[in-house]
N, C-alpha and C positions, 0 to 999 in steps of 0.2 A: 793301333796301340803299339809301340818301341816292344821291341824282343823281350826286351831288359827284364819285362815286369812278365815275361813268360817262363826267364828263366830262375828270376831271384826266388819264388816263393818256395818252389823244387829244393835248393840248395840252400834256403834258411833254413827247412824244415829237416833237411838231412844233416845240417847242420846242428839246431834242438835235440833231437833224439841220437846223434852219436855222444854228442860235449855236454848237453845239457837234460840228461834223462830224461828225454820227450818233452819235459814242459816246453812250453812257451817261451821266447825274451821276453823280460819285462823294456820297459824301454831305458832302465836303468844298466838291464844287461846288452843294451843295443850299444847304450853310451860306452860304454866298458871296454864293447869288442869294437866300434868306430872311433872313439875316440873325437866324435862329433857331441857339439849341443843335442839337449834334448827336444830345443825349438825345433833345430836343422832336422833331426829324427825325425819327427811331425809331418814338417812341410816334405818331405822326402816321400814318408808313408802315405801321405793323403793325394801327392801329387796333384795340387791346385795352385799351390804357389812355386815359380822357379826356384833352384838351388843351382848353384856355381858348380861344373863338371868336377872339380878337385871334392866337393863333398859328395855326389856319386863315384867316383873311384873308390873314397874309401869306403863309401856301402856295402858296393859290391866286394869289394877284394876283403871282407873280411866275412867272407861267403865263398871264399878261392873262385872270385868270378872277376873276367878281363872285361872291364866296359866298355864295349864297342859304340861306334858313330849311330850303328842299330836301333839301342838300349833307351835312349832318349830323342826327346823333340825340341829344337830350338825355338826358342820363342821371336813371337815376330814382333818387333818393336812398337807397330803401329797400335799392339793391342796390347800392351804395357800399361798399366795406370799408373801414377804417378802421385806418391803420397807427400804433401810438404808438411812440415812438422810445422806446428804451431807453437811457440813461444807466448805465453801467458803470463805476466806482468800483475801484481796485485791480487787483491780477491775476486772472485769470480759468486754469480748467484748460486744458490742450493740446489736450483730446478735446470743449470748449466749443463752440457753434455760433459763440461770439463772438471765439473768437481767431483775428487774425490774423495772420499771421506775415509777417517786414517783411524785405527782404535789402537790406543796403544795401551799396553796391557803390562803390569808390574807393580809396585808398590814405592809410593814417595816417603820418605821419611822428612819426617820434620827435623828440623836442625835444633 
């Protein structure tokens, strides 16, 4: 396991209870103080999907923590998956992995 996730939880928590009366971040206050996505939050928290070393610097450093080579693991390309986007053209069937179904919600006025 990278340092990183030895040292962050220390220094978020002393973090919460100096600036934030003990509670908790929510992850709207994570947003606030990283000035990242709330996605990037996520994947950063859960540490299963990579993020780019520029959104861990500002993790950490809004934690007054210097991200060292330590902190994280670089991923090995070989074991990379590889997502292609699918471009969908037309209608698609009901039972399709691809359809979605949309409710839109408001009031039509007749003319």
């Amino acid at each position: 396991m990278p340092q990183g996730w030895q040292r962050l939880p220390a220094a978020k928590r002393q973090s919460e209870i100096r600036e934030n009366s003990g509670n908790l971040y929510t992850l709207e206050d994570l947003r606030d103080r990283t000035n990242l996505s709330l996605n990037t939050l996520t994947k950063i928290q859960h540490r299963q999907v990579a993020v780019d070393r520029q959104s861990l610097e500002c993790y950490f450093s809004a934690f007054n923590l210097t991200l060292n080579s330590s902190d994280y693991s670089k991923i090995n390309p070989d074991n990379v998956e590889i997502r292609h986007k699918v471009t969908i053209k037309g209608q698609v069937p009901l039972d399709s992995p691809f359809y979605v179904e949309i409710f839109i919600t408001g009031v039509i006025k007749a003319r």
